[in-house]
C-alpha positions, -999 to +999 in steps of 0.1 A: -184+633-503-185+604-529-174+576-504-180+540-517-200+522-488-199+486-487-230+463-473-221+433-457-250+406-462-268+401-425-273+366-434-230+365-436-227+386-401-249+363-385-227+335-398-197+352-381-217+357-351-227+321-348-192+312-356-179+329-328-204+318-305-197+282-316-161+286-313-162+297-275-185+272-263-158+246-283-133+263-262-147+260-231-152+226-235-115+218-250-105+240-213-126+219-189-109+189-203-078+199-208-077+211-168-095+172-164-064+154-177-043+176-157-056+170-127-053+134-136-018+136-141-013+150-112-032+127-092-012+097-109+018+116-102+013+117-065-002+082-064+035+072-078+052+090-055+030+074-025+041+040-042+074+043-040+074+056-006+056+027+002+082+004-012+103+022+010+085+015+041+081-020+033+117-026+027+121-011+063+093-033+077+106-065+059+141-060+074+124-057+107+102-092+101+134-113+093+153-098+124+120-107+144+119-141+124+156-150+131+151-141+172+122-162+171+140-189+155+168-188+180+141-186+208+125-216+193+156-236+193+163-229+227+131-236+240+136-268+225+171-280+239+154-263+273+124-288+266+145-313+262+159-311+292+129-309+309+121-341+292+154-353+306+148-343+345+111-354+343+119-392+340+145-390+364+120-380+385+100-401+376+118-429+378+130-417+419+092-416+425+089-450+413+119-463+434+101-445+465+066-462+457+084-498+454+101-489+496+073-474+500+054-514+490+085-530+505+082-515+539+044-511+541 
């Protein structure tokens, strides 16, 4: 049949196998950190979007605290002018109780 045939060296197919085998394991590796970062990104990407709605909240929550601050201020301030007053009807009486001790002296 007079066909040429054609011997390829093993030394150069073992090459090509090692080569190969090389070449996956690379892979792999290139995959597993490739889906690593991903997953990072990911998680980074949620822990933004928790952050803002975070800021959110505590925009709510701040708006809350100055209403709460500003009724307690007003509370505050009437407490004192009530206080005051207090103050006010205390030495009045105290000053009746004195009168009442000096009669009391006076016709004892």
């Amino acid at each position: 049949m007079r066909r040429n045939v054609y011997v390829t060296p093993k030394s150069y197919l073992s090459f090509i196998a090692m080569y190969k085998e090389l070449y996956g394991q690379k892979y792999k590796l290139i995959d597993v950190e490739e889906q690593n970062i991903n997953n990072g990104l990911e998680k980074l990407a949620e822990a933004t979007q928790g952050v803002e709605e975070l800021k959110v909240d505590l925009k709510k929550e701040d708006a809350k605290l100055k209403d709460a601050s500003e009724a307690t201020d007003k509370l505050l301030k009437e407490l004192d002018v009530e206080n005051k007053k207090a103050d006010i009807k205390s030495k009045e009486v105290a000053a009746v109780t004195d009168a009442c001790m000096e009669q009391k002296a006076n016709i004892g």
